[in-house]
C-alpha positions in Angstrom: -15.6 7.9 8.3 -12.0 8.5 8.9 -10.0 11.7 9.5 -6.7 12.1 9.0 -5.8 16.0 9.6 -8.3 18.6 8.0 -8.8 15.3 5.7 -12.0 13.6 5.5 -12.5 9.9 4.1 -16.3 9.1 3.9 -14.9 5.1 3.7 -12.1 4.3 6.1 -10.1 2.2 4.3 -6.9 2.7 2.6 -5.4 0.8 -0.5 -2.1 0.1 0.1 0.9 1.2 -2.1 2.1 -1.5 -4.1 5.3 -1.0 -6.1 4.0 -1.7 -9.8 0.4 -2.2 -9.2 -1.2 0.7 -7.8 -0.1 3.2 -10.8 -3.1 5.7 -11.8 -5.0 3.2 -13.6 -5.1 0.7 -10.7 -6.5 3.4 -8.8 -9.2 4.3 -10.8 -10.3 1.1 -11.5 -10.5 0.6 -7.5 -12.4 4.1 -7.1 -15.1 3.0 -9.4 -15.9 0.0 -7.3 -16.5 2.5 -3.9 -14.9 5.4 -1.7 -11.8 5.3 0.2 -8.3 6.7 0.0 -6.3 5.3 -3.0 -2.3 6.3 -2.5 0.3 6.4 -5.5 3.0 3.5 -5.6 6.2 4.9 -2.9 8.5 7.1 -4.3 12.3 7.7 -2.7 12.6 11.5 -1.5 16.0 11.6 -3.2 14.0 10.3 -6.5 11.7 13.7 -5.9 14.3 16.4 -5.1 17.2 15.3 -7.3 14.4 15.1 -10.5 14.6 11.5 -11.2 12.3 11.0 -14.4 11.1 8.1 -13.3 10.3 8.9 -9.8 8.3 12.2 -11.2 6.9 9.9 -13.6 5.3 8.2 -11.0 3.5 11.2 -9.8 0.7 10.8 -12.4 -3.0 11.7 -11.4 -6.3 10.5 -13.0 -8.2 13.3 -13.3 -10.7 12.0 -10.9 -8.6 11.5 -8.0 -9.2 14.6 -5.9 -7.6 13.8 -3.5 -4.3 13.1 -4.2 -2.1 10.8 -1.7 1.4 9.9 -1.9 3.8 7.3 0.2 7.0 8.7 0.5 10.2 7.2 1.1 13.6 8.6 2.9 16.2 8.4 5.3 17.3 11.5 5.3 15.4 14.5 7.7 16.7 17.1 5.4 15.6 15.3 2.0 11.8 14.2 3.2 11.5 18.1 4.1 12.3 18.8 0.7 10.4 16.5 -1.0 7.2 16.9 0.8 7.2 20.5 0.1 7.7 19.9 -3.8 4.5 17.3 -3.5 2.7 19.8 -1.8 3.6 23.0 -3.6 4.2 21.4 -7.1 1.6 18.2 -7.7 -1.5 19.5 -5.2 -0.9 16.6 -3.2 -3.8 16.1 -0.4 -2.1 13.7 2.3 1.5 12.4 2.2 2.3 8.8 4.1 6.0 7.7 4.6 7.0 4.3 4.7 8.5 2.4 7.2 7.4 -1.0 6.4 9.8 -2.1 3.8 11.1 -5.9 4.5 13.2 -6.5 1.4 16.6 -7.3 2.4 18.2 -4.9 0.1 16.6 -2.4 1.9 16.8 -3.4 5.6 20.6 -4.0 5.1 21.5 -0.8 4.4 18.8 0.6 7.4 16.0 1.4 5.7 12.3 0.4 5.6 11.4 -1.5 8.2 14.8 -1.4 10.2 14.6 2.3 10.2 12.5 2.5 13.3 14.6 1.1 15.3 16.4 4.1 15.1 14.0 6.3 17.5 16.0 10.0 17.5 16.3 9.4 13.2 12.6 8.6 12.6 11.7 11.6 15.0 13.7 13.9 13.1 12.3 12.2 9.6 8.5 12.7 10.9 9.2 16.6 12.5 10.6 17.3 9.2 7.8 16.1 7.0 5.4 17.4 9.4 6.8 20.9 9.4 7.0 21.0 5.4 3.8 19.9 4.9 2.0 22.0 7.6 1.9 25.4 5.6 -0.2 23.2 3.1 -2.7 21.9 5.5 -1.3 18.5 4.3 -1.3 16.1 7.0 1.1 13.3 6.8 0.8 9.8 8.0 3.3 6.8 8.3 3.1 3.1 8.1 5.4 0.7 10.1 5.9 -3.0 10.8 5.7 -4.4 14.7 9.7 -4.6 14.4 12.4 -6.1 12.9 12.1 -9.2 14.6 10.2 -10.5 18.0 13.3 -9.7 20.2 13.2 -5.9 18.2 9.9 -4.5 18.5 9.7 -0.8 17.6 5.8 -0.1 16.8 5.1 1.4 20.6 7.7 4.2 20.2 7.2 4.8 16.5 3.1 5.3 17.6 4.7 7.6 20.4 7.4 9.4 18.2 4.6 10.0 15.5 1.6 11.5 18.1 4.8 13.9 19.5 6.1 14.7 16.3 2.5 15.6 14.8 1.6 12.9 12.8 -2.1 12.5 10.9 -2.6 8.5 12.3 -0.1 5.7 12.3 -0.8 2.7 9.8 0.4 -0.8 11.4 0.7 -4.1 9.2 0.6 -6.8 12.5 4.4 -8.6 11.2 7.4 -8.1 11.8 10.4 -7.6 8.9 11.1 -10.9 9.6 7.7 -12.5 9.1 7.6 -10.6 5.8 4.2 -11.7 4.5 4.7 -14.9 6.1 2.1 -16.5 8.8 -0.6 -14.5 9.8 -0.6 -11.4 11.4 -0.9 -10.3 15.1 -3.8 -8.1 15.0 -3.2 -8.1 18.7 -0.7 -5.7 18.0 -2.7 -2.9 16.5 -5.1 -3.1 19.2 -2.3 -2.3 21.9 -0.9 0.6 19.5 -4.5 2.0 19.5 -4.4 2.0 23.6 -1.2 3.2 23.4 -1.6 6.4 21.1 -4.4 9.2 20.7 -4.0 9.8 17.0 -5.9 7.4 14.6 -4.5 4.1 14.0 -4.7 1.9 10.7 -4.3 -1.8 10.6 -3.1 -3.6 7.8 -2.5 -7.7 7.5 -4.8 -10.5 6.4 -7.8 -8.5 5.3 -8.9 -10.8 2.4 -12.8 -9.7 2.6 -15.0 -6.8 3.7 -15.9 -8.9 6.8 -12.3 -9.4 7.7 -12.0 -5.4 8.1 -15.1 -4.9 10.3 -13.6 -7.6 12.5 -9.8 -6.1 13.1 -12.1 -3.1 13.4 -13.9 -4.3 16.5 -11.2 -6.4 17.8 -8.4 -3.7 18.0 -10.9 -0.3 18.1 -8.7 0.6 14.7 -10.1 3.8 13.0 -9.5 1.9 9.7 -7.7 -0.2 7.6 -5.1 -0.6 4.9 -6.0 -3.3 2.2 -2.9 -4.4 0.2 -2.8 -8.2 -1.4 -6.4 -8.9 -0.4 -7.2 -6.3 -3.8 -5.2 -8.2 -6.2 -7.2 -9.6 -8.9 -10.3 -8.3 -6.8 -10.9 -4.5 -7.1 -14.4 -5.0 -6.9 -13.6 -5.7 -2.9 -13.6 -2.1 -2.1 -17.0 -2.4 -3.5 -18.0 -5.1 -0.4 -15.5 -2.9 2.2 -17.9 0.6 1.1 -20.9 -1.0 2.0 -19.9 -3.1 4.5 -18.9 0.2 6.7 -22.2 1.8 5.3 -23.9 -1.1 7.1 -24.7 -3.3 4.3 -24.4 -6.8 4.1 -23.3 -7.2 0.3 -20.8 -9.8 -0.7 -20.2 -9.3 -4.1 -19.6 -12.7 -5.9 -19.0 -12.2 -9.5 -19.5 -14.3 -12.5 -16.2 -15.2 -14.5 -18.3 -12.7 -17.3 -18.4 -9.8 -14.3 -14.9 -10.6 -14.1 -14.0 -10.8 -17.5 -15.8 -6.8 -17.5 -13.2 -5.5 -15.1 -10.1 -7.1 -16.8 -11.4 -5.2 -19.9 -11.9 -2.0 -17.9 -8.5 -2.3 -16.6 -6.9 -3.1 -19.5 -8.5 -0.1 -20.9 -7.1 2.3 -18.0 -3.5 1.1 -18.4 -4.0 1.7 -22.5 -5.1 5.1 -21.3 -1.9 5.7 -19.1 1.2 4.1 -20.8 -0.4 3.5 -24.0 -1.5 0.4 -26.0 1.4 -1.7 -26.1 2.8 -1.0 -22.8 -0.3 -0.8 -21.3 -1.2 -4.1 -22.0 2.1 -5.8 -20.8 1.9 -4.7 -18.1 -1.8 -6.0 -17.3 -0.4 -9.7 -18.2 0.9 -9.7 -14.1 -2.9 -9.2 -13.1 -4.2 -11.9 -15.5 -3.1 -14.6 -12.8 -4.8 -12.9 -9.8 -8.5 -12.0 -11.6 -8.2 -15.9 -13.0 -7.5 -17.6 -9.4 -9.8 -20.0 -8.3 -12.0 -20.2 -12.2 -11.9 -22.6 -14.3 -10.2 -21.0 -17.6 -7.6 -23.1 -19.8 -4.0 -23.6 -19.8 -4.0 -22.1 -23.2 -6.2 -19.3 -22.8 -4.1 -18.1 -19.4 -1.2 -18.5 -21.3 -2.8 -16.3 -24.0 -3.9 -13.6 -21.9 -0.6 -13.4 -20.3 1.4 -12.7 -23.1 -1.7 -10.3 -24.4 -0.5 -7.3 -27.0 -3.9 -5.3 -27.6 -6.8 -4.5 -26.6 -8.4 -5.9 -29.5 -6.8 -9.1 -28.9 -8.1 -9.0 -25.3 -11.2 -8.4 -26.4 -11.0 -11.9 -28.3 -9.5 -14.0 -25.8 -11.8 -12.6 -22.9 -14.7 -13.9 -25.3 -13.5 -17.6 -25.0 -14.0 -17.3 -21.3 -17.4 -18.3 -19.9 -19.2 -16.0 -18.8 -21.6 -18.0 -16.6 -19.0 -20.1 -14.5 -20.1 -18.9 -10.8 -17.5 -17.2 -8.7 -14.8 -19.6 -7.1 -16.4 -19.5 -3.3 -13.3 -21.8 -2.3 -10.8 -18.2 -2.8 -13.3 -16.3 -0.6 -10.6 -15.5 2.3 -7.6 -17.3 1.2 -4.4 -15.1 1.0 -3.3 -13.5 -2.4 -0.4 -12.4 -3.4 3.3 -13.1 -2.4 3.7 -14.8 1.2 6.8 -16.5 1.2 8.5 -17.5 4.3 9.7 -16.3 7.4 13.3 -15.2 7.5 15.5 -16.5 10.1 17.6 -13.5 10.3 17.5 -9.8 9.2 20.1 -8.4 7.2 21.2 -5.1 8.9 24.0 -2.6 8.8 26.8 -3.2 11.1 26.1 -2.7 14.5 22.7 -1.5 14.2 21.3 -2.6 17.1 24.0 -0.8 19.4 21.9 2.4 19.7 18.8 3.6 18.7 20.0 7.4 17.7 20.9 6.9 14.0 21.0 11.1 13.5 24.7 10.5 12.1 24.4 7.2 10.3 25.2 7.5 6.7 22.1 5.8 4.7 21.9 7.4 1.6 22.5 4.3 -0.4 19.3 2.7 1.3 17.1 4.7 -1.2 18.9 3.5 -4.6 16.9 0.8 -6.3 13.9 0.5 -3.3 10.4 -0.5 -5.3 8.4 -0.7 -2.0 7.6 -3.9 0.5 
């Protein structure tokens, strides 16, 4: 069980934001599998207050969730306050989480995401803000960082610090740096020294490819939970394994290219729902690669599904697959998802390393174009 505020999570696991995947149908399709919290892709607070269609577009609900979670992001103290208190008073939202994780160079060069905490007086003033708009909701807000930009930058201790003082719900930690980006594996070491260093929950977040994975980071860093990301993609039946894992169960859920085949339909179905047929359905060609990994299914046929129009055509080509061929055990805690490599250097603003204030810093372009990280 996890509590974040007046907040209660029977499960304690989180699914990570992920620009472009975890839209409303992505969500439900994960919440049928087993309980946890399931958080709406990031939105910009400038996106919220200035009414950016597409931002507010974004803030769509299945009528299931009832519990609605958001990740914001902002630079600005004055915007996040805003924006918060249009989630809260206008969209019901339940629990608000701001990101300061972001690796993607476009963002870190113009001092946001992950480069923002170095920045210590800033991020207070972001957090108090948030906090304070969100309080007369009985919303409690969380945030998510990185360990720092880089080795020789780490910020996690004083953002774990900053958000316990500034009245934060629970910190979420992935265990990389910016510069790592999903690179290597990460230092799990890490969350367990934010956990001894703060009083408010912590959640950790890297390499947590199967249920087993989770109760391990939780008994090697005393975490109160975690934050699945990659280790989902293709696999929503994983929250499945993580809900009775925590229950105390020892269920590994292996499905069979057919069980497989079942939840490709179902999602394909959910995004139909959502966006409509056509768009729906292009946009469940990315997933085709992820629920395929590992199985033995055709050039052709992958190709097929990939460039899928219908549902009715899905229908057709998802009969051509096998539905006996036994789950790929070779994939069972490999990495999914974009890894990449380390980056050698981290593009900042000039001079950002001279100071860690940051309350007069100009960064409103380092929320144009930001799709998460």
């Amino acid at each position: 069980m996890l509590r974040l505020g007046n907040l209660t999570i029977d499960t304690p696991v989180v699914l990570a934001p992920m620009a472009g995947i975890t839209n409303a149908a992505y969500r439900r399709l994960c919440a049928e599998q087993g309980a946890g919290l399931y958080v709406c892709e990031m939105i910009t607070s400038r996106g919220i207050v200035e009414g950016d269609q597409k931002s507010l577009d974004m803030l769509t609900f299945d009528e299931r969730e009832t519990v609605r979670s958001v990740q914001l992001y902002g630079v600005d103290p004055t915007y996040i306050g805003r924006a918060v208190q249009v989630l809260c008073d206008q969209y019901g939202v339940a629990h608000i989480d701001l990101n300061f994780g972001c690796p993607v160079p476009k963002v870190t060069r113009k001092g946001g995401g992950a480069a923002l905490p170095w920045k210590r007086n800033l991020l207070g003033a972001i957090l108090r803000s948030a906090v304070h708009a969100a309080t007369p909701y009985g919303v409690p807000v969380t945030m998510k960082t990185r360990i720092g930009i880089d080795t020789d930058h780490q910020t996690y201790l004083d953002a774990g610090r900053i958000a316990e003082e500034s009245g934060a719900a629970a910190i979420g930690l992935h265990g990389r740096t910016a510069a790592q980006a999903y690179s290597g594996q990460a230092d799990w070491s890490a969350i367990a020294s934010l956990v001894d260093h703060v009083s408010i929950p912590v959640l950790g977040n890297g390499d947590i490819w199967e249920a087993g994975d989770a109760l391990r980071m939780v008994a090697e860093t005393g975490c109160a939970g975690v934050i699945v990301g990659r280790g989902c993609l293709g696999r929503p039946w994983l929250f499945r394994d993580l809900a009775v894992a925590f229950s105390g169960g020892e269920a590994l859920n292996l499905p069979t290219l057919g069980e497989v085949a079942v939840v490709m339909r179902r999602h394909g179905e959910l995004l139909a729902d959502l966006m409509g047929e056509p768009r729906g359905l292009r946009d469940f060609r990315k997933h085709v690669p992820w629920y395929l990994k590992g199985f033995p299914a055709g050039g052709e046929l992958r190709a097929a599904l990939g460039m899928v129009e219908s549902l009715a055509q899905l229908d057709e080509l998802l009969s051509q697959l096998d539905p006996a061929v036994p789950f790929p055990v070779a994939e069972l805690g490999a990495p999914r998802g974009r890894q990449g490599s380390p980056r050698d250097h981290i593009v900042l603003p000039h001079g950002w390393l001279d100071d860690t204030d940051g309350l007069t810093a100009d960064l409103a372009e380092a929320e144009l174009g930001v799709s998460g990280g």
